[in-house]
PAZAPA-4460 file (N, C-alpha, C; in steps of 0.05 Angstrom, whole numbers, plus 32768, in hexadecimal, padded with zeros to 4 digits):
% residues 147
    n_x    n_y    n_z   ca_x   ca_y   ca_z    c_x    c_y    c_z   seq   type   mol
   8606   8384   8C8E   8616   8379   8C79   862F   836C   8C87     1      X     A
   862F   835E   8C78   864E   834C   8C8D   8667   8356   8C86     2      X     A
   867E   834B   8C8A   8692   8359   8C83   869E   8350   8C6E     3      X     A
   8693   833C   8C64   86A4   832A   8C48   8689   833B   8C3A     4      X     A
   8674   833D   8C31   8669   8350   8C29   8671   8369   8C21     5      X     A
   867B   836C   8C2F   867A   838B   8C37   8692   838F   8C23     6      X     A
   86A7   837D   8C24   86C2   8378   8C17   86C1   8379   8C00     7      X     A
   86AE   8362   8BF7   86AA   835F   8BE0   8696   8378   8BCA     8      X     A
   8684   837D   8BE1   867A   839D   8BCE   8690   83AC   8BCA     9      X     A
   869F   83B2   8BDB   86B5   83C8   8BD4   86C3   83C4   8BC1    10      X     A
   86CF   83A6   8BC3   86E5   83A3   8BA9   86D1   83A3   8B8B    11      X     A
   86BD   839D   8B8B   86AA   83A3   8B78   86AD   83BE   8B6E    12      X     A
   86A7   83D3   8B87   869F   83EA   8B80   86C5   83F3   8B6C    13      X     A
   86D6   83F9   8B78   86EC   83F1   8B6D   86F5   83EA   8B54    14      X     A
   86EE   83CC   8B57   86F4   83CF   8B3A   86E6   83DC   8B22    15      X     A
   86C9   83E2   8B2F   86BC   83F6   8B1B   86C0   8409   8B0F    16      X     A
   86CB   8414   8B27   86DC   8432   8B1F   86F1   842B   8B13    17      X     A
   8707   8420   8B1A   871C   8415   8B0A   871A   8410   8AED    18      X     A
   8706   8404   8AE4   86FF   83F6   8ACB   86F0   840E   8ABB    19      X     A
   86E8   8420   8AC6   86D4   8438   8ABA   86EC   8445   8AB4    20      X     A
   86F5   8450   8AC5   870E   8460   8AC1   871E   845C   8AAE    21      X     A
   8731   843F   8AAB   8741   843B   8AA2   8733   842E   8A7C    22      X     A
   871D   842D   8A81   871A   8425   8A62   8714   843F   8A5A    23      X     A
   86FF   845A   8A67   86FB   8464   8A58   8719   8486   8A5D    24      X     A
   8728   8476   8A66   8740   848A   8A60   8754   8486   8A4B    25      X     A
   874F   8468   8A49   875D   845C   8A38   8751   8460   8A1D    26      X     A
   8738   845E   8A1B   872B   8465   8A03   8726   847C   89EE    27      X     A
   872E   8495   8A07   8730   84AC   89FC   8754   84AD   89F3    28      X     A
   8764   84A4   8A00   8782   84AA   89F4   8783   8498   89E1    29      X     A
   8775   8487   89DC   8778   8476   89BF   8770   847C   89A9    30      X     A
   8759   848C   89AE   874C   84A0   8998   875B   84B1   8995    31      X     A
   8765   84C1   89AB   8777   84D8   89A3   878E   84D3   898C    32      X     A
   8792   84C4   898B   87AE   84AF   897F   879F   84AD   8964    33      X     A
   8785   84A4   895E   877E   849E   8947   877A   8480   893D    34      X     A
   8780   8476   8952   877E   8453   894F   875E   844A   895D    35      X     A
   8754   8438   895F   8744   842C   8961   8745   8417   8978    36      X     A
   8733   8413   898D   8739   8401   899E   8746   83E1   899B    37      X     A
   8736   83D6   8986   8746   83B8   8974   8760   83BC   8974    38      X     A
   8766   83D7   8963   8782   83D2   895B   8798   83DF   8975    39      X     A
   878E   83EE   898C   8793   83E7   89A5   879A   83D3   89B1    40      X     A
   878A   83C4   89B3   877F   83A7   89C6   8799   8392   89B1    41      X     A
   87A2   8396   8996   87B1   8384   8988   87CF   838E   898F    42      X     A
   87CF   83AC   8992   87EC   83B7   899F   87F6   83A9   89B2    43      X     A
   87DA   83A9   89C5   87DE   83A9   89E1   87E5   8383   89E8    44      X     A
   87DA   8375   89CE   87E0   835B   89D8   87FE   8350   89CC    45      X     A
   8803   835B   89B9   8825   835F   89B4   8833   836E   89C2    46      X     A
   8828   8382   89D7   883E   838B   89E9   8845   8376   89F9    47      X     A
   882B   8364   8A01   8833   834E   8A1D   883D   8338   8A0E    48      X     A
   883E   832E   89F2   883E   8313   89EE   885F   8311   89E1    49      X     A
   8867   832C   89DC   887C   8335   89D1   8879   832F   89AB    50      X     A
   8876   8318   89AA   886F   8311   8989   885E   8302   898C    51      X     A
   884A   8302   8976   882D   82EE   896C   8830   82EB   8955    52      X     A
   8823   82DD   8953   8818   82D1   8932   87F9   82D9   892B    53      X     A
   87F8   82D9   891D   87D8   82E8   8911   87C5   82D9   891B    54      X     A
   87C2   82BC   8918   87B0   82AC   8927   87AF   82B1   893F    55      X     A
   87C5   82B4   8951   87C4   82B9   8971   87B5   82CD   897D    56      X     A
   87B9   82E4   896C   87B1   82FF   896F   8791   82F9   895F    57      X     A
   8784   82EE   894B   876B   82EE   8946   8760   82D4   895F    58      X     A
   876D   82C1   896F   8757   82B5   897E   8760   82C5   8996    59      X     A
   8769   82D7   899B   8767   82E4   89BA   8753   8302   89B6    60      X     A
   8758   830A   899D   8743   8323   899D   8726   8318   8990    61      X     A
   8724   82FA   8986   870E   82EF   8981   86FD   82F9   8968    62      X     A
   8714   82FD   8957   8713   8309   893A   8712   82F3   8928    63      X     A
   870F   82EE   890C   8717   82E7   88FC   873D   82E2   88F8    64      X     A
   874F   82DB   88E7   8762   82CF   88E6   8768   82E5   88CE    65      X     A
   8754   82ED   88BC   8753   8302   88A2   8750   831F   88B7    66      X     A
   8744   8329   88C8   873E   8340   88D1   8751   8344   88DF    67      X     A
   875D   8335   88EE   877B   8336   8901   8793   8345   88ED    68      X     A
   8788   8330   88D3   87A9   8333   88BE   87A5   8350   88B5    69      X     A
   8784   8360   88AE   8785   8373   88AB   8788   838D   88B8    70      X     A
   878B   8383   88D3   878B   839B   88E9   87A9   8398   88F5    71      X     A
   87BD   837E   88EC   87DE   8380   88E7   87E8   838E   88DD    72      X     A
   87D1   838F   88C5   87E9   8399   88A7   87DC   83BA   88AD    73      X     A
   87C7   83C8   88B4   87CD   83E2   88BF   87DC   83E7   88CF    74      X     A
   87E6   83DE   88E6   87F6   83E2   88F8   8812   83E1   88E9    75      X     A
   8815   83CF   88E1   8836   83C6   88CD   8833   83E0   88BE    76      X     A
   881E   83F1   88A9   8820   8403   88A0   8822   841A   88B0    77      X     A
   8819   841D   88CB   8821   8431   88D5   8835   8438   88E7    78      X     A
   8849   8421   88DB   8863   841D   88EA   8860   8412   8910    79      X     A
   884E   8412   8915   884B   8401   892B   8856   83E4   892F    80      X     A
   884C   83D6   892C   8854   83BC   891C   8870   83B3   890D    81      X     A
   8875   8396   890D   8884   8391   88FC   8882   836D   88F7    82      X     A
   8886   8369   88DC   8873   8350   88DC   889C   833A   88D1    83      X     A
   88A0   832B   88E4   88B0   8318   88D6   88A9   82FA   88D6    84      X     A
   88BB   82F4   88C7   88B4   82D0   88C4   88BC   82C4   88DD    85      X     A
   88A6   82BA   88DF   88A2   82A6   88FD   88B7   828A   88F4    86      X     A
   88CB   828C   890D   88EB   8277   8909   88E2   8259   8904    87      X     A
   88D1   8253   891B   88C1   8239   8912   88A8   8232   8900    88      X     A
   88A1   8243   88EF   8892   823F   88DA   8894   824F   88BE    89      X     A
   88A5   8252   88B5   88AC   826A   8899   888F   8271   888D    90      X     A
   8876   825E   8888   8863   8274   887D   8852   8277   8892    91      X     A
   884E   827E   88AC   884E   828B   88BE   885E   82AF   88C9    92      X     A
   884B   82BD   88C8   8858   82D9   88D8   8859   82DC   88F6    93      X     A
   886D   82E5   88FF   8867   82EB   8918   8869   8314   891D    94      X     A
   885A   831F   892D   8859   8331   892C   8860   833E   8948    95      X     A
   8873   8356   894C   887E   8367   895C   8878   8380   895C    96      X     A
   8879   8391   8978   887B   83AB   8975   8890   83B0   8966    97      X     A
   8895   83CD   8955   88A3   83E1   8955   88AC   83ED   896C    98      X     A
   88C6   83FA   8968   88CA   8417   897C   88B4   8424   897A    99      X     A
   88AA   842B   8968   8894   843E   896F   887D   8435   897A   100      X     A
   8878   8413   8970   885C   840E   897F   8867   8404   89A3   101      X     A
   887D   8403   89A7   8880   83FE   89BF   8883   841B   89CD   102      X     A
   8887   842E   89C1   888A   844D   89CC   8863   8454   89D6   103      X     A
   885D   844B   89BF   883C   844E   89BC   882B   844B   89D9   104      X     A
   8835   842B   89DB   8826   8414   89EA   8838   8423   8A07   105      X     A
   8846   842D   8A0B   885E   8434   8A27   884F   8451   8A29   106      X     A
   8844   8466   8A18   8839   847E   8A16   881B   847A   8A23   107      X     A
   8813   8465   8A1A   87F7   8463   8A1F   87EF   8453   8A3F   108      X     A
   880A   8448   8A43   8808   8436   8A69   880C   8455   8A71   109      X     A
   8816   845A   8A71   8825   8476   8A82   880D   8483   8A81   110      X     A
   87FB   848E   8A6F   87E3   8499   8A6B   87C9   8485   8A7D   111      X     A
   87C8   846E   8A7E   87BC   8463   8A86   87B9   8461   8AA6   112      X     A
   87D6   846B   8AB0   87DA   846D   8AC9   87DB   848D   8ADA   113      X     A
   87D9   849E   8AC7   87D9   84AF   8AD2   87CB   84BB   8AEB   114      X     A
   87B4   84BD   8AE4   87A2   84BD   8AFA   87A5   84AE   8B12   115      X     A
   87AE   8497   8B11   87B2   8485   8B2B   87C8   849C   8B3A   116      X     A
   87E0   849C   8B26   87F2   84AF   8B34   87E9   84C8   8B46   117      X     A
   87CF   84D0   8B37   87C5   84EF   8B44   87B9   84EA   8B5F   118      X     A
   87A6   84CF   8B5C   879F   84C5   8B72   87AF   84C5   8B8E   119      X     A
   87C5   84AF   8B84   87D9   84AD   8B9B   87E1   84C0   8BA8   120      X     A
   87E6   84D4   8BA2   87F1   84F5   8B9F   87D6   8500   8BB8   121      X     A
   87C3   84FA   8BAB   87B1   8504   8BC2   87AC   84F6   8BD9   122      X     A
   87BD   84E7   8BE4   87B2   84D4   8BF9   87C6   84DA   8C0F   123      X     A
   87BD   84D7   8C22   87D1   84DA   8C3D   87E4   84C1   8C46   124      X     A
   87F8   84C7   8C4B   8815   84B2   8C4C   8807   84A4   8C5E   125      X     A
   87F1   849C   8C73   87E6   8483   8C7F   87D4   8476   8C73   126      X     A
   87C2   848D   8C5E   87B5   8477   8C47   87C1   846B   8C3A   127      X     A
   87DB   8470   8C2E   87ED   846A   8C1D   87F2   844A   8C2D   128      X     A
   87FE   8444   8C46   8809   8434   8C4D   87EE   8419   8C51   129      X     A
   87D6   8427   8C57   87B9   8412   8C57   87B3   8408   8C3B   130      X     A
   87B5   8417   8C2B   87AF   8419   8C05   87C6   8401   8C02   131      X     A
   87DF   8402   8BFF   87F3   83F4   8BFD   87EA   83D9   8C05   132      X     A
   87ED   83D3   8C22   87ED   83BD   8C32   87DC   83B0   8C1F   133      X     A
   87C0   83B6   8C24   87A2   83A5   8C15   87A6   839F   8BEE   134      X     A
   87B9   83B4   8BEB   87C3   83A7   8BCB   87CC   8398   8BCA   135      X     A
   87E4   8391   8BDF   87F3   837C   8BDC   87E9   835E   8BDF   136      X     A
   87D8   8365   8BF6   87C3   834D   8C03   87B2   8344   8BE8   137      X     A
   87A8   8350   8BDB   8792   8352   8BC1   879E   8343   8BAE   138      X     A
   87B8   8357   8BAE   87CC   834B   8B8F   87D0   832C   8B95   139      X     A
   87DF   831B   8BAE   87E7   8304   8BB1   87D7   82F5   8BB5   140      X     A
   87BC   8304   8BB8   879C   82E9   8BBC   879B   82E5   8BA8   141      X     A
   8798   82FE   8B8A   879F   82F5   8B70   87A5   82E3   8B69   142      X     A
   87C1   82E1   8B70   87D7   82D5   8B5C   87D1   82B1   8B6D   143      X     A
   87C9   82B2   8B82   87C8   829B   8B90   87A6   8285   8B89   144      X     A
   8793   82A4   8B82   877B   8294   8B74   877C   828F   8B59   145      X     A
   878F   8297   8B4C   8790   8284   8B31   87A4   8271   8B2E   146      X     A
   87B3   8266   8B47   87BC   8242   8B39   87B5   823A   8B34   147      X     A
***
């Protein structure tokens, strides 16, 4: 096997585990909560976008524009949410976390990361410094293969 092979299986293997892990850890603390992955995935895109509008949020979760507004207005009912008039369009809403849905969405990263933490914890201060290095290298090939 060559060595760009070899590379590439690994970061494969990787993100496998990563992606196993972290959805189905995520899946169980979202249940625990009583919410539903959708109305997760709609938290979670008002945590990054800071405010949306109902259309935004139904073409990124690839919903209807009616199923979006109905999985708002639970959240708005369960104080998560908060729906005001969008400045540049009055019959337009734009929608925000709450304190609580930002307490929520901040409860559930922290949960989501835990385990990495336990990880690190188990590793020896020269793995630590090899682990590091190759993240960094990883992270900036990232950020440099999507211009």
């Amino acid at each position: 096997m060559t060595d760009s092979s070899q590379i590439s299986k690994s970061l494969h293997e990787w993100v496998e585990v990563i992606t196993h892990r972290t959805m189905r850890d995520q899946s169980r603390y979202v249940k625990s909560l009583g919410f539903s992955m959708p109305q997760f995935f709609l938290l979670m895109q008002v945590y990054h976008k800071k405010h949306c509008g109902i259309s935004d949020l139904s073409e990124h979760m690839e919903i209807t524009t009616a199923a979006a507004s109905q999985t708002v207005e639970k959240l708005v009912q369960s104080g998560l949410l908060e729906r005001a008039e969008d400045p540049s369009d009055r019959r337009a809403k734009q929608v925000t976390l709450s304190t609580r849905g930002r307490d929520l969405i901040d409860r559930s990263l922290a949960e989501r990361f835990r385990w990495v933490d336990a990880l690190e914890k188990s590793l020896s201060a020269a793995q630590k410094v090899k682990i590091r290095e190759a993240l960094t290298i990883l992270s900036e090939a990232e950020r440099n293969f999507n211009r």
